[in-house]
C-alpha positions in Angstrom: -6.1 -19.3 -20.8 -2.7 -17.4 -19.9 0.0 -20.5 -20.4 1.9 -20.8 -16.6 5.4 -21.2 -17.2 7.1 -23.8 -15.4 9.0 -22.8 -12.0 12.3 -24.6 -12.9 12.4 -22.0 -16.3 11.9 -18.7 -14.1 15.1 -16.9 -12.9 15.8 -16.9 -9.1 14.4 -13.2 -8.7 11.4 -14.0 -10.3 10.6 -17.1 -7.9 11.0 -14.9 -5.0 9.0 -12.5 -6.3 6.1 -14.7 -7.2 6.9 -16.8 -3.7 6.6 -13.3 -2.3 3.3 -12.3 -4.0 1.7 -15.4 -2.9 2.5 -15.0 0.7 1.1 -11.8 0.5 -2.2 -12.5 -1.4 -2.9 -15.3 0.5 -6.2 -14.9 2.4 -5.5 -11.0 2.5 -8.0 -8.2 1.4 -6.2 -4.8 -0.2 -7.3 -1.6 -0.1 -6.3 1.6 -2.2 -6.1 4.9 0.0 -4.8 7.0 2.5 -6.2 6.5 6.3 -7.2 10.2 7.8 -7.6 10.0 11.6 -9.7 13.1 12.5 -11.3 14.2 16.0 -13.9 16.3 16.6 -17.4 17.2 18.5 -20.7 15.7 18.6 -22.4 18.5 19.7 -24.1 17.0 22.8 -24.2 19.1 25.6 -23.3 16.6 28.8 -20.7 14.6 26.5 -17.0 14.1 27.2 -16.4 15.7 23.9 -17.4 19.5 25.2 -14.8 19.6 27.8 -12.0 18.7 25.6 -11.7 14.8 25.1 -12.8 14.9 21.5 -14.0 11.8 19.6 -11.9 10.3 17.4 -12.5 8.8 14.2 -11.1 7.0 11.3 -11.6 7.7 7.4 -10.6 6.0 4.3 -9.6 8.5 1.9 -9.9 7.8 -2.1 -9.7 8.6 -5.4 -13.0 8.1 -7.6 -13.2 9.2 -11.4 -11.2 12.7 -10.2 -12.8 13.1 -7.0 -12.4 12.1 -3.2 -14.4 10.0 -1.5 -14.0 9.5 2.1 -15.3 7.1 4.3 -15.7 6.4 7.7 -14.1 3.3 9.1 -15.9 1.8 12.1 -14.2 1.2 15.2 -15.1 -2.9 14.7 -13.1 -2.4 11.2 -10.4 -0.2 11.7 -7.5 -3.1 12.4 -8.4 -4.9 9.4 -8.5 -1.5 7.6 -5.3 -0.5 8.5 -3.9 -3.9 7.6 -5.6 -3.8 4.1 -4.3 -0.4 3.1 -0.7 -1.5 4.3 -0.8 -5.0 2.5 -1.9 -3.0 -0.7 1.0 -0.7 -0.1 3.4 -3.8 0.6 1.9 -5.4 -2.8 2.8 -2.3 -5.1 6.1 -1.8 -3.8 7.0 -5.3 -5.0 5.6 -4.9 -8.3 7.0 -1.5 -8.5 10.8 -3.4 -7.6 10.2 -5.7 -9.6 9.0 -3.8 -12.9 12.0 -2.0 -12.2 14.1 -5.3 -12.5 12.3 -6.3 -15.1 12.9 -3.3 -16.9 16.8 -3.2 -16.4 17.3 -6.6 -17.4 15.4 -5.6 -21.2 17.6 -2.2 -21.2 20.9 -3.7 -20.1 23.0 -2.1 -16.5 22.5 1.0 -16.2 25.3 3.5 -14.7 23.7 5.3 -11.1 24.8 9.3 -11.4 27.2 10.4 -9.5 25.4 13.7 -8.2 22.2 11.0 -7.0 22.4 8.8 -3.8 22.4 5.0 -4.1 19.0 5.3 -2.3 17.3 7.7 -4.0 17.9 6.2 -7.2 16.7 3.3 -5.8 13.2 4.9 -4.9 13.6 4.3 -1.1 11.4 6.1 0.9 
């Protein structure tokens, strides 16, 4: 059993980030990938599609032992898809920051470069 330690022990940054994690894993689903948005043909002669007003479509891109697997989202799905890739995105950006504060904290300050921006060295996008 991993022993919990108690909230009024944990620095300020760590509260929020836990406070934060929570919010975001509450009721949520999380999906690893890229969304492609692709459009295309069917093929049928009469359709829509043959004089220009393509079909579109939406496919959830990952990465399985090496290789990609792509799959297509169906039009019911494709809101909560989006919002699962974005959550999961959302949710390793604040590990990421705060692995990174973690890590500065066990190192010590550390001095930014003068030759690198304030936000690159940050990792902003």
């Amino acid at each position: 059993m991993v022993d919990t330690p108690n909230r009024a022990r944990l620095s300020a940054a760590e509260r929020s980030f836990r406070s934060r994690v929570a919010q975001l894993a509450s009721g949520r689903w999380f999906l690893r990938g890229t969304l492609s948005e692709r459009s295309g043909k069917c093929g049928k002669p009469n359709c829509r599609c043959t004089t220009g007003q393509l079909h579109q479509s939406l496919y959830l891109v990952q990465s399985h032992a090496g290789k990609l697997r792509q799959i297509c989202v169906p039009q019911a799905w494709q809101e909560r898809v989006r919002q699962a890739v974005n959550d999961y995105r959302l949710m390793q950006r604040l590990i990421e920051e705060f692995a990174r504060a973690a890590h500065g904290l066990a190192e010590g300050p550390r001095r930014i470069p003068s030759d690198v921006s304030a936000g690159a060295w940050a990792g902003a996008d």
